[in-house]
C-alpha positions, 0 to 999 in steps of 0.5 A, a space after each residue: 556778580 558771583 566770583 569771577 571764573 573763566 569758562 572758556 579756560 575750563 572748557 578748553 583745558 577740560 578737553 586737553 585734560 580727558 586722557 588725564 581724567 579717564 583713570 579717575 585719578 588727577 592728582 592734586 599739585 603737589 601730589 604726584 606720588 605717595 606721601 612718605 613716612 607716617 604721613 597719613 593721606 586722605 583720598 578725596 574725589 571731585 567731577 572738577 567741572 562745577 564752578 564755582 566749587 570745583 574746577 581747574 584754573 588754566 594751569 590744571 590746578 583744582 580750585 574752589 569752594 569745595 577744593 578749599 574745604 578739602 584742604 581745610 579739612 585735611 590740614 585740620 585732621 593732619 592728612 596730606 589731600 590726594 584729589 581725584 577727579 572723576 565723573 560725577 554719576 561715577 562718585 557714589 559708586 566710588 565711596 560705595 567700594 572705598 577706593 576713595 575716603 570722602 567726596 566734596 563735589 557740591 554732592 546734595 544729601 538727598 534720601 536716595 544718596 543716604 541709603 548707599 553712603 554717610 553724609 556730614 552735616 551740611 555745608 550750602 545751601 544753594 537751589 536750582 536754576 534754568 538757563 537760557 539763551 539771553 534772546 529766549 522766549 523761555 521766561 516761565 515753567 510753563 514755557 518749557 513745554 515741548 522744549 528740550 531741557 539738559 541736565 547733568 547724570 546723577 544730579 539732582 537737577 536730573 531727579 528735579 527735572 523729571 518730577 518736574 516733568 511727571 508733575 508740572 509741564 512737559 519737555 524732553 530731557 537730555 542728560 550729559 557728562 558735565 556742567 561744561 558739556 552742559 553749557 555747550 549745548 546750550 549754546 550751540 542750540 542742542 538744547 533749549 534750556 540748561 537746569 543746574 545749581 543756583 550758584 553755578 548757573 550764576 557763574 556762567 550767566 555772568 560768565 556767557 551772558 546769558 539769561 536764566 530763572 529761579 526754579 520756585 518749585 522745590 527746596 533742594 537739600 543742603 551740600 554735604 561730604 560724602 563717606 562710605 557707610 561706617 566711615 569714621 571720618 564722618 564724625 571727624 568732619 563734623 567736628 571740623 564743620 562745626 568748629 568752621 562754622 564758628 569761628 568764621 572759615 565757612 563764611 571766609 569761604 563763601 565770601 571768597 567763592 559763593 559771595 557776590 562783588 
């Protein structure tokens, strides 16, 4: 079973949490102001929304896979970790005009992303799931047919689900906000079937007791930080990934939020 993570905590402190989040700016604990003196600070942005790689715990606190890279990250290359929590359809347009210096938010680098910002190398690999009502008669692609499918904006999942469309079976797509909101659709039967990340779907179907089915029908791209073009963050960051990568802190960490009990 993945990493426990309590969905109705996320559910509910999102919503007290949307004032906070519509200036595109929560800042990490700890973070309320400004460093002081020469201490450099490094501006991260996240759609805190997508356990188990970024979310906030019951006392508004960022936590995650992603959220503990960031501060490996920082703490390797000697910044103080500023978080902001946007929208995820919002993030690439935020790299694009350098109000932030670097994105984790489970961001696949895809061919489309490439021509806009830089990506370091990647970090997961995970795929694509359908989640359903446990009681759903949806077992297949092909049962998709003349349902209504949720996707989260400007994920990859909404790219998939339209080829997937064009290609393979027909259904109507509704896109939403966040992966929460995406859930809630589901359960309260807006929608017919949710498609997401793999290692996020997981959670909530431990999570809500629901039923769900491996998408066999494309090979997404890996995980990666995401930077302005030109940054010259991105080859800092690859040097850290590399070094977590051999000396164990990536597997640490995917034992600690990806691993199953």
């Amino acid at each position: 079973m993945m990493k426990k993570w309590s969905l109705i905590g996320t559910l509910t402190l999102g919503a007290m949490l949307l004032s906070a989040c519509g200036s595109d700016a929560s800042k990490q604990e700890g973070n309320e102001t400004a460093s002081s003196g020469d201490e450099k600070v490094l501006e991260m942005a996240t759609s805190a929304d997508f356990p188990p790689f970024e979310s906030r715990n019951t006392a508004g606190e960022f936590e995650g896979f992603d959220i503990d890279l960031a501060n490996y990250i920082a703490d390797e290359l000697g910044y103080e970790l500023k978080i902001n929590d946007m929208k995820f359809d919002g993030l690439i347009g935020a790299l694009q005009s350098e109000r932030i210096d670097m994105v984790l938010s489970g961001m696949s680098a895809t061919e489309d992303r490439k021509k806009n910002v830089d990506f370091s190398t990647e970090y997961n690999q995970s795929g694509e799931m359908f989640i359903t009502l446990k009681d759903s008669e949806i077992k297949t692609l092909e049962d998709l047919e003349g349902k209504k499918l949720g996707v989260q904006l400007g994920t990859i999942q909404e790219d998939g689900a339209n080829k997937i469309k064009e290609e393979t079976v027909d259904f109507e797509i509704k896109a939403v906000d966040s992966a929460n909101v995406l859930i809630q659709e589901l359960l309260s039967n807006r929608i017919d079937v949710a498609y997401m990340d793999k290692a996020v779907a997981e959670g909530f179907i431990a999570e809500q007791d629901l039923a769900g089915f491996e998408d066999t029908t494309s090979s997404s791209p890996g995980m990666a930080v995401a930077f302005p073009k030109g940054s010259e963050l991105t080859e800092k960051v690859n040097e850290v990934l590399k070094e977590a990568e051999e000396n164990g802190k990536l597997q640490e960490l995917k034992d600690k939020w990806l691993s199953e009990e």
